[in-house]
PLY file of the C-alpha trace (Angstrom):
ply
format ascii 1.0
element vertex 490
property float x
property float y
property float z
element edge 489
property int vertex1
property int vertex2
end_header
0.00 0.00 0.00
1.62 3.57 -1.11
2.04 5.67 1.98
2.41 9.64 2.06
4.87 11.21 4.28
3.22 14.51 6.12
5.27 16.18 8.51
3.37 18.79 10.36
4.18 22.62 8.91
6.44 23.90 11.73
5.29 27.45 12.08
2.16 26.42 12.65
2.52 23.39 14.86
4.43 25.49 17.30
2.22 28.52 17.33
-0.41 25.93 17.82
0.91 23.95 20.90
1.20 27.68 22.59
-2.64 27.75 23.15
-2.69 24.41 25.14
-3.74 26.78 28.01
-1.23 26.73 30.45
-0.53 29.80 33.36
2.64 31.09 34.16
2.29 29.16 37.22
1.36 25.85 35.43
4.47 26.30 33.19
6.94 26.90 35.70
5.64 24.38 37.61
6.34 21.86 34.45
10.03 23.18 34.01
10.37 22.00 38.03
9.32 18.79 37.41
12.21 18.04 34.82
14.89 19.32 37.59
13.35 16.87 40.16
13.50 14.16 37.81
17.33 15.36 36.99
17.75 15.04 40.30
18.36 18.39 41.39
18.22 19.52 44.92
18.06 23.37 44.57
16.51 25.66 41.71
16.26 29.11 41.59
14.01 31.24 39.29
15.15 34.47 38.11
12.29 37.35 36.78
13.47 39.97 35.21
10.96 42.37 34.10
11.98 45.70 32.70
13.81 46.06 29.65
14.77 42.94 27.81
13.05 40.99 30.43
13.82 37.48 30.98
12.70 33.94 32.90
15.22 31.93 33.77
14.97 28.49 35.79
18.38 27.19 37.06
19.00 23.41 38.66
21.84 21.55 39.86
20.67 18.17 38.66
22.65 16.28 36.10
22.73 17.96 33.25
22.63 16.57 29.71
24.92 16.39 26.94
24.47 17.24 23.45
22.20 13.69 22.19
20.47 14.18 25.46
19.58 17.94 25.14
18.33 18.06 21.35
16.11 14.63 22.66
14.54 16.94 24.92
14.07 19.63 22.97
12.84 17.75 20.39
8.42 17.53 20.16
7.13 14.40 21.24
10.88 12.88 22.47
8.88 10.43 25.10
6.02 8.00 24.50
3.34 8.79 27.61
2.88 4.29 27.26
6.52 4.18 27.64
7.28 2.64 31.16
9.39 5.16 33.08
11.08 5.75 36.28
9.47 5.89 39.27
10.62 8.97 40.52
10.12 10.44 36.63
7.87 13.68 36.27
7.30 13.68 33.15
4.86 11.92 30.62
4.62 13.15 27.04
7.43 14.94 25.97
5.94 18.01 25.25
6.36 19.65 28.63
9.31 21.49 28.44
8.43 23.22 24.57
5.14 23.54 24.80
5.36 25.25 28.68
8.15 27.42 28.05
6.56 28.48 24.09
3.20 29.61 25.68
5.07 32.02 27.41
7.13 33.37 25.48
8.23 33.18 21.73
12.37 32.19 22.33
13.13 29.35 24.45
16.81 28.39 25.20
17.95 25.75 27.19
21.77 25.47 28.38
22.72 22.01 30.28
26.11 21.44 31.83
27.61 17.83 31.94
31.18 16.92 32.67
32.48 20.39 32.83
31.09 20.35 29.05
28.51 22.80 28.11
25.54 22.54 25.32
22.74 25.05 24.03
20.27 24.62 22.10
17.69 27.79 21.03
13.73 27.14 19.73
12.69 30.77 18.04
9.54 31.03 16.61
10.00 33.98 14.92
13.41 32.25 12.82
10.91 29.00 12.71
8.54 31.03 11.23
11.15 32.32 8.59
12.65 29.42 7.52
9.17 27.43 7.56
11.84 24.09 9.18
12.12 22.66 12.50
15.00 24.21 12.65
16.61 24.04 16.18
19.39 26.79 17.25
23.00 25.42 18.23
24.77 28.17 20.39
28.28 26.96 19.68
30.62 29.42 20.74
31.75 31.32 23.95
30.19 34.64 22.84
26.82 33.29 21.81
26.40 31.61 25.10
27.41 34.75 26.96
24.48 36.56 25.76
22.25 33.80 27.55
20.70 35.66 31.15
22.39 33.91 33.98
25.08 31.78 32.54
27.32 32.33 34.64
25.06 31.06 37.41
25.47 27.88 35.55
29.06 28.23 35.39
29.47 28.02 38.94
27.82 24.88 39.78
29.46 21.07 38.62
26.52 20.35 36.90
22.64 21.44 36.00
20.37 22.90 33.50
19.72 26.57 33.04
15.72 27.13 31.33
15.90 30.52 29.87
12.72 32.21 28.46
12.57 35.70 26.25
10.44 37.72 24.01
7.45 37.35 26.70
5.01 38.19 24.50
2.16 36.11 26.21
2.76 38.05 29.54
2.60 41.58 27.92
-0.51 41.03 26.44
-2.69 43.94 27.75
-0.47 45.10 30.42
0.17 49.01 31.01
2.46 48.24 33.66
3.87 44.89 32.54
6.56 45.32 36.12
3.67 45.76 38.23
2.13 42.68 36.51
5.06 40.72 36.58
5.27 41.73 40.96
1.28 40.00 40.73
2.71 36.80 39.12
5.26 36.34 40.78
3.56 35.81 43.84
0.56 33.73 42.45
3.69 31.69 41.11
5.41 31.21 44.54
1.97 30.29 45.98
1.40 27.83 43.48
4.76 26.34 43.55
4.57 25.90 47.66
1.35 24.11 47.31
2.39 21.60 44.10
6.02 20.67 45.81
5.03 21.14 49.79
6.54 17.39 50.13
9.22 17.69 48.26
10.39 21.64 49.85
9.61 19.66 53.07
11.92 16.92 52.54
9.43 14.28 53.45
10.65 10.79 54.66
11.91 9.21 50.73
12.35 12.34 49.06
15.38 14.45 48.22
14.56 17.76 49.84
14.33 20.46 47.47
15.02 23.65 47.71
13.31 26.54 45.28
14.53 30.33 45.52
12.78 32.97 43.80
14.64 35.91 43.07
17.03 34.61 46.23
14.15 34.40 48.34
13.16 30.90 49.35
9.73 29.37 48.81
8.09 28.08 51.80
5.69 24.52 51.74
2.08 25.65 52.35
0.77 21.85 53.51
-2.82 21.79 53.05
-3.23 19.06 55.69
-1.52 21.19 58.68
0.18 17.64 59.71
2.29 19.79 62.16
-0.76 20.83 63.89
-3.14 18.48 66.01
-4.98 17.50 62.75
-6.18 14.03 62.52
-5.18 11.39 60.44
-7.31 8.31 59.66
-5.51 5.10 58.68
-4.60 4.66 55.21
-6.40 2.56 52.45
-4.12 1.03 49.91
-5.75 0.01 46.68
-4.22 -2.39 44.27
-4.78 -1.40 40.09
-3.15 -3.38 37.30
-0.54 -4.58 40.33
-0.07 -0.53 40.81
-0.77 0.86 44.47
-2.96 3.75 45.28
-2.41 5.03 48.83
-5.16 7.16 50.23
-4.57 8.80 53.58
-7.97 10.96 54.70
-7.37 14.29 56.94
-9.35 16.31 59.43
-8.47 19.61 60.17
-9.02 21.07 63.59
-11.91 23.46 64.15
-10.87 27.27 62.67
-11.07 28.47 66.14
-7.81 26.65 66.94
-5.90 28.06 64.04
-3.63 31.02 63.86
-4.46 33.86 61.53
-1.59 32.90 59.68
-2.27 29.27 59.41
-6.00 30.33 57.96
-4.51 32.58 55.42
-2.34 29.75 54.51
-5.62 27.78 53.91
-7.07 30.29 51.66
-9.11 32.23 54.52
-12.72 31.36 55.89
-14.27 30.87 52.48
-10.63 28.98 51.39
-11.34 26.28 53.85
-14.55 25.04 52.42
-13.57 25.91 48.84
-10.23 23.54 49.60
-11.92 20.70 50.84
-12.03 17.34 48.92
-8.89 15.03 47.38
-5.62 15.87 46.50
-4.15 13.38 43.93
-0.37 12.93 43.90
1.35 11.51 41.60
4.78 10.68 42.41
4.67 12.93 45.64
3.68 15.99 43.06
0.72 17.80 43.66
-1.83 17.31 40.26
-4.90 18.90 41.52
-6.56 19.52 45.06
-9.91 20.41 46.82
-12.05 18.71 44.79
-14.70 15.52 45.51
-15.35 14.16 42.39
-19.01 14.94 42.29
-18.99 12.28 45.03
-20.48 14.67 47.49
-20.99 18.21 47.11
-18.76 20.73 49.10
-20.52 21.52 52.13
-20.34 23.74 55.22
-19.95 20.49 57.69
-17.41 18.94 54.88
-14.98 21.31 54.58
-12.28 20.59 57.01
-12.27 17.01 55.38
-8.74 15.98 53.20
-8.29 13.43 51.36
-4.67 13.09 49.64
-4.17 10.36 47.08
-0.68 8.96 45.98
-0.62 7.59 42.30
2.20 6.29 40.40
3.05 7.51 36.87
2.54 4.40 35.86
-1.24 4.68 35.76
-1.56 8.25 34.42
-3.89 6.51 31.16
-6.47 5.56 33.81
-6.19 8.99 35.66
-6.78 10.82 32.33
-4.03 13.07 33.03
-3.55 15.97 30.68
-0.38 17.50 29.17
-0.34 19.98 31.94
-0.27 17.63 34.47
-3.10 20.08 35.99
-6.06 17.62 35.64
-6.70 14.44 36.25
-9.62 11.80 37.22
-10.22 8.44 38.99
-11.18 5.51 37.11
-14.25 3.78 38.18
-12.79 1.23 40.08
-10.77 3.74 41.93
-14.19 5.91 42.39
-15.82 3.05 44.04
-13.46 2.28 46.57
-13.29 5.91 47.17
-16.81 6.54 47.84
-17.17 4.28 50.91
-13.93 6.30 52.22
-15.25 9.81 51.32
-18.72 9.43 53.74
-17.02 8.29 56.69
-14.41 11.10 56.18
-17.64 13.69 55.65
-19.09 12.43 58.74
-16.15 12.41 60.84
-15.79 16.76 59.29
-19.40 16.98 60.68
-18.70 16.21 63.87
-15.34 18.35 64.42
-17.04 21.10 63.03
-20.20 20.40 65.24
-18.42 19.12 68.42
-15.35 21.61 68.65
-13.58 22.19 71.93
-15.81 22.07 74.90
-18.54 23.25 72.73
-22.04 21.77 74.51
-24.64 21.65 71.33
-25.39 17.85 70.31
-26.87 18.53 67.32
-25.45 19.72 64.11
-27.19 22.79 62.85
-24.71 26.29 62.63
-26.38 28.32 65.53
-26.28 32.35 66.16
-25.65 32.08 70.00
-23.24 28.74 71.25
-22.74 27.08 74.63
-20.30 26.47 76.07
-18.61 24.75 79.08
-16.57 27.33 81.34
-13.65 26.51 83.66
-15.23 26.50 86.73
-17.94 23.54 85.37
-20.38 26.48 84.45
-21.39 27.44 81.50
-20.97 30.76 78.82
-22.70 31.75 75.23
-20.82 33.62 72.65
-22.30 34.68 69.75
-21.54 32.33 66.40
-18.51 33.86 64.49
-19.08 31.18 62.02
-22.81 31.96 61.26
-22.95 32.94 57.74
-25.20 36.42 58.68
-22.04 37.11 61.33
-19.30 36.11 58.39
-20.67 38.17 55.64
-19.37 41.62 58.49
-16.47 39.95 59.35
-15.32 39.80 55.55
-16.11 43.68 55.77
-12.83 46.17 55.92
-10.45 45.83 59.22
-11.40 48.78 60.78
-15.52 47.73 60.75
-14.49 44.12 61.90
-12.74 45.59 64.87
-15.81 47.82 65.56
-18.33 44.64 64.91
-15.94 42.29 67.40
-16.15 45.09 70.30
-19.60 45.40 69.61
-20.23 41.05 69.68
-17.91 41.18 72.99
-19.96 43.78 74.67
-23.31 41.51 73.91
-21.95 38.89 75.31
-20.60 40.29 78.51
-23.89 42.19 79.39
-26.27 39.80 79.22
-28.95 40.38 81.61
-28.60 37.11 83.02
-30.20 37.64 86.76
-33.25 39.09 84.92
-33.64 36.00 82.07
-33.60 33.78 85.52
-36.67 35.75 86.74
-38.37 36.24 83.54
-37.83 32.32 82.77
-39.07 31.38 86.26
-42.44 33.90 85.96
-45.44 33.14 84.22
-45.41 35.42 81.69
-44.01 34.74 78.34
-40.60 36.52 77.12
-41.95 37.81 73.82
-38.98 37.68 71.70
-38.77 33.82 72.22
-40.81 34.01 69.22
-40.64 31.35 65.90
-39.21 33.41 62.47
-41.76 33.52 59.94
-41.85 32.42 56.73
-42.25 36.33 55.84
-39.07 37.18 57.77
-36.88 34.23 56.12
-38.06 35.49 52.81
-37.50 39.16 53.71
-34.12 37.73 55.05
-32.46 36.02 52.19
-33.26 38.54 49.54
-31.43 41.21 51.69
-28.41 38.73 52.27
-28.58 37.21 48.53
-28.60 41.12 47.14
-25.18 41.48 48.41
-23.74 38.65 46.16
-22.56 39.41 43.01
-22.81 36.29 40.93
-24.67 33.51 40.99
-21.74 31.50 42.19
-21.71 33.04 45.70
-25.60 33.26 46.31
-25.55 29.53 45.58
-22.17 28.93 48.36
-24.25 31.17 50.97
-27.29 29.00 50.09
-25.40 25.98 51.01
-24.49 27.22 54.13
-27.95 29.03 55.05
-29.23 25.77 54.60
-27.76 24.69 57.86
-27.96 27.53 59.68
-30.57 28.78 62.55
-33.12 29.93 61.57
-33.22 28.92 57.79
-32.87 25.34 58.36
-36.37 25.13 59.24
-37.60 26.10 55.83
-35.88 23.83 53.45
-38.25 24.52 50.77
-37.74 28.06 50.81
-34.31 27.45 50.40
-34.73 24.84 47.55
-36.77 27.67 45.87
-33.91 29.90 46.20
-31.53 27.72 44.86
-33.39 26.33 41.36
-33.67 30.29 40.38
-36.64 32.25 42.96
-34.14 34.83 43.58
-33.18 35.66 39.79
-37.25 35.78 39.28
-37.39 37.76 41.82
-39.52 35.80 44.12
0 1
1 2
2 3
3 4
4 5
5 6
6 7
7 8
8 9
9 10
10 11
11 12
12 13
13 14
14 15
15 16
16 17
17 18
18 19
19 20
20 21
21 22
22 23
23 24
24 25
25 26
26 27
27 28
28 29
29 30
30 31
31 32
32 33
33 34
34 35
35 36
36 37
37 38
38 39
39 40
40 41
41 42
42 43
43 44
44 45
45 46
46 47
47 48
48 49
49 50
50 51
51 52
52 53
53 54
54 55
55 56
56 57
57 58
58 59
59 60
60 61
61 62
62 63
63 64
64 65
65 66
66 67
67 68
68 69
69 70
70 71
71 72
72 73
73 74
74 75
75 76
76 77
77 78
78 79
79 80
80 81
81 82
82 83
83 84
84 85
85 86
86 87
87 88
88 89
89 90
90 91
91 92
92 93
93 94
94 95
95 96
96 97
97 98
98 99
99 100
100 101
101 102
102 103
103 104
104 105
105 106
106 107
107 108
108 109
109 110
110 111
111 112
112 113
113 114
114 115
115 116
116 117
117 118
118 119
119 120
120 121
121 122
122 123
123 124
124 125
125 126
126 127
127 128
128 129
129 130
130 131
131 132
132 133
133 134
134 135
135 136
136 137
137 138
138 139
139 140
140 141
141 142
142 143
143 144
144 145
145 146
146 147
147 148
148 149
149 150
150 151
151 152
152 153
153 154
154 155
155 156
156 157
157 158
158 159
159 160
160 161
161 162
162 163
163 164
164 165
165 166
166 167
167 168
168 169
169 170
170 171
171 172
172 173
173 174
174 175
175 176
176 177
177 178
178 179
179 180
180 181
181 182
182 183
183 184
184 185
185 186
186 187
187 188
188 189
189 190
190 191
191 192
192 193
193 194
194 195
195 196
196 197
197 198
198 199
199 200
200 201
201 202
202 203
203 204
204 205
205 206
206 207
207 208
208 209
209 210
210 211
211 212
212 213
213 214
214 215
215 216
216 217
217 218
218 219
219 220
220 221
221 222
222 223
223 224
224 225
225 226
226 227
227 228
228 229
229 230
230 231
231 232
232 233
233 234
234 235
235 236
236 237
237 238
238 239
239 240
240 241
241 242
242 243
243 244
244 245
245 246
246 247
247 248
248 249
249 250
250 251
251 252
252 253
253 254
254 255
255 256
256 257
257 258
258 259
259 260
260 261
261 262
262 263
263 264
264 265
265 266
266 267
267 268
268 269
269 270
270 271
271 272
272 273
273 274
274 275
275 276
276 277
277 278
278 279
279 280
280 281
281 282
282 283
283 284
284 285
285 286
286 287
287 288
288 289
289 290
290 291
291 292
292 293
293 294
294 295
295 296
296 297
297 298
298 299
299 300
300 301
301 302
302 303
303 304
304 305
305 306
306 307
307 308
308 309
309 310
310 311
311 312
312 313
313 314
314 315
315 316
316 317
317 318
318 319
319 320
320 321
321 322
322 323
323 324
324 325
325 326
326 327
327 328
328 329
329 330
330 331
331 332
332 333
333 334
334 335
335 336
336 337
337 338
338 339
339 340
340 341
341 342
342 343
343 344
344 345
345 346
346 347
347 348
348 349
349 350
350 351
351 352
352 353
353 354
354 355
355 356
356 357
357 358
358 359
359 360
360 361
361 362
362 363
363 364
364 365
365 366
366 367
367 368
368 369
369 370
370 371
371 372
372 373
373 374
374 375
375 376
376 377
377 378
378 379
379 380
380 381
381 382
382 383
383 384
384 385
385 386
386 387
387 388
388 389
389 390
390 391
391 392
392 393
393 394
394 395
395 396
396 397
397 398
398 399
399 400
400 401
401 402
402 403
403 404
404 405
405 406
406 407
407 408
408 409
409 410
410 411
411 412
412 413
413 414
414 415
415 416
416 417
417 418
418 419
419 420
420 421
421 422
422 423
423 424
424 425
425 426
426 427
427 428
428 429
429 430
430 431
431 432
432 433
433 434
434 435
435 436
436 437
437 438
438 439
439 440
440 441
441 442
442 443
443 444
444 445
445 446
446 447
447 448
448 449
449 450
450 451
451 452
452 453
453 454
454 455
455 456
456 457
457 458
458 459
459 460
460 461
461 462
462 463
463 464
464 465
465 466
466 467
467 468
468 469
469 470
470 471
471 472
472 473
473 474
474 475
475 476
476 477
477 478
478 479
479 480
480 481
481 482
482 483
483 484
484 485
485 486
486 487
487 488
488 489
């Protein structure tokens, strides 16, 4: 049978590939994962914004020579069926071009090995001219100079220096693209201490990692606060195609017993239920996190429930995991042995969230005033922090939350307590011990639903109104609510 040879056009394969969708983040991130599989144990990122602005990643792994450099820089130079190392990163060979080319339009890669040096340059623009696949050999001394932080490279035995230029994807629509480039960079750090936490940590079987940015060090931002009193059910190991799935489910302690800091690290108030849900690993790198699955929906009583997953490259087909390595999603059998896992985990969230501290209510509905036990065997009310009509002015600027807290302290320290005793023990009736009305719920949520701007967040305060004095007693209401009343006005 006659067979046709068509290699793909060049200029517009590689202008294609740069609209696979990755962030700066995401691409950086991908770069990383090469140096960890080259075993390095420190990388440092260098942004330079303003004039002929520059990103460069530099590792101390191995290093390549020549054949092993133009492999790499070569589209599609690994088979994702291929088996691989364990400890390898990557999956389909495209990571390093098509990451580094949707950021930015010349891509140069230097690699030390041996004391021997090798670049190799990808320019669209001179792709673009010559209409080949025509890869860029920087041969001599004074070509290589002109590559940003060389001599970094120079100084270490071995290691791979990632330099990008002609950022044309970041200056699209920036005025100020330093100003920009200050906002990136920290959405980059952030995302880079979440995706290597383990590794940065140098948890027990991994080479500790170290990753500077701009010669300030990233710190691991653990999701499961494992140096705090968080619990940790045993783990399930699942067996697929001889592979082994280890899934190790997390509870959180309460808010209340978290630092400022360590709720900030979580994302804030609203980042703690948004984060709930798995986080699949593969290889000990972050994919994706605070997700269920559509297994369960992310609830108010849910969301200090964890569940991190550890997958091995070798069953990245079944995970449907994308080039970006951002995505990724069980297999049924995987799903089913999750599910049983995911409502014990949910319940045991419940009752943290419902039982915290010393706290005396034994059911689990989110109420305005809580009891409490006090020192002395007593007890003490405060008034709900975590009530969602209380957390919609504590989200309000500092100043009014420091007003609003004085204000909620001064409640609770003059309650007319001797005169409730008498009023309780008389025969009359304390007239504000009265049941809400439908009316007033009604009246209620349209005020507190008007204040959201997208449909998003009246459904999230839904969720958690749901559970909440005194709306839990009109589930239909809220049902209404949430299949459209509010947009019709109701």
């Amino acid at each position: 049978m006659k067979t046709v040879s068509l290699p793909p056009h060049a200029p517009t394969l590689i202008e294609s590939t740069r609209a696979i969708g990755y962030t700066l983040e995401a691409a950086v991130a991908d770069i990383i994962d090469n140096s960890i599989t080259a075993l390095a144990s420190c990388i440092d990122l260098f942004f330079f914004p303003i004039n002929d602005s520059y990103i460069a990643i530099l590792d101390n792994g191995n290093g390549m020579n020549s054949t092993q450099l133009e492999t790499a820089m070569r589209y599609g130079s690994q088979n994702p069926n291929d088996n691989r190392d364990a400890n390898d990163l990557g999956r389909f060979g495209l990571g390093l071009k098509t990451a580094s080319l949707s950021q930015c339009r010349t891509l140069t890669v230097v690699s030390k090995q041996e004391n021997r040096v090798e670049a190799r340059c990808w320019d669209i623009d001179y792709v673009t001219e010559t209409e080949e696949w025509s890869l860029l050999v920087l041969e001599t001394e004074e070509e290589m100079s002109t590559v940003p932080c060389i001599e970094e490279l120079n100084k270490l035995q071995s290691g791979t220096l990632v330099v990008w230029q002609n950022l044309d994807r970041l200056k699209v629509g920036e005025v100020n693209f330093d100003r920009s480039m200050s906002k990136k960079m920290s959405d980059v750090r952030d995302h880079l201490s979440l995706v290597f936490h383990r590794y940065i940590s140098g948890e027990a079987g991994l080479k500790k990692l170290r990753i500077n940015m701009n010669a300030l060090p990233v710190e691991p931002a653990d999701p499961f606060l494992t140096k705090r009193n968080t619990q940790v059910m045993a783990d399930e190991v699942l067996y697929i195609e001889n592979a082994k799935v280890v899934v190790r489910p997390f509870i959180l302690p309460h808010v209340s017993a978290l630092s400022s800091d360590e709720i900030d690290a979580l994302g804030g108030k609203e980042g703690l239920r948004k984060s709930q849900g798995f986080y699949i690993y593969r290889n000990k790198r972050l994919l994706l996190g605070g997700t269920w699955f559509r297994m369960m929906r992310q609830g108010e009583l849910s969301k200090l429930a964890r569940i991190q997953v550890d997958i091995p490259n070798e069953l990245d087909g079944l995970w449907t995991l994308d080039i970006k390595k951002s995505t990724a999603f069980p297999p049924e059998i995987v799903r089913n042995n999750l599910e049983s896992i995911v409502e014990r985990l949910a319940e045991r969230s419940k009752q943290t969230w419902t039982f915290r501290g010393k706290k005396e209510t034994s059911d689990s509905v989110v109420h305005v005033w809580q009891r409490f036990k006090g020192k002395q065997g007593g007890s003490y009310y405060n008034i709900n922090r975590d009530h969602p009509m209380v957390e919609m002015f504590l989200d309000a600027p500092p100043q009014f939350r420091r007003n609003l807290e004085t204000l909620l302290k001064a409640i609770e320290s003059q309650l007319p307590l001797n005169q409730l005793y008498i009023d309780l023990n008389s025969d009359k009736p304390i007239e504000n011990d009265l049941e809400t009305t439908a009316h007033d719920v009604e009246a209620t949520l349209k005020l507190l639903l008007g204040q959201m701007p997208t449909a998003v967040m009246r459904m999230e305060l839904l969720e958690r109104l749901s559970v909440s004095d005194p709306f839990i007693d009109y589930p239909k209401i809220i049902e209404r609510y949430k299949t459209g009343g509010f947009s019709n006005g109701n």
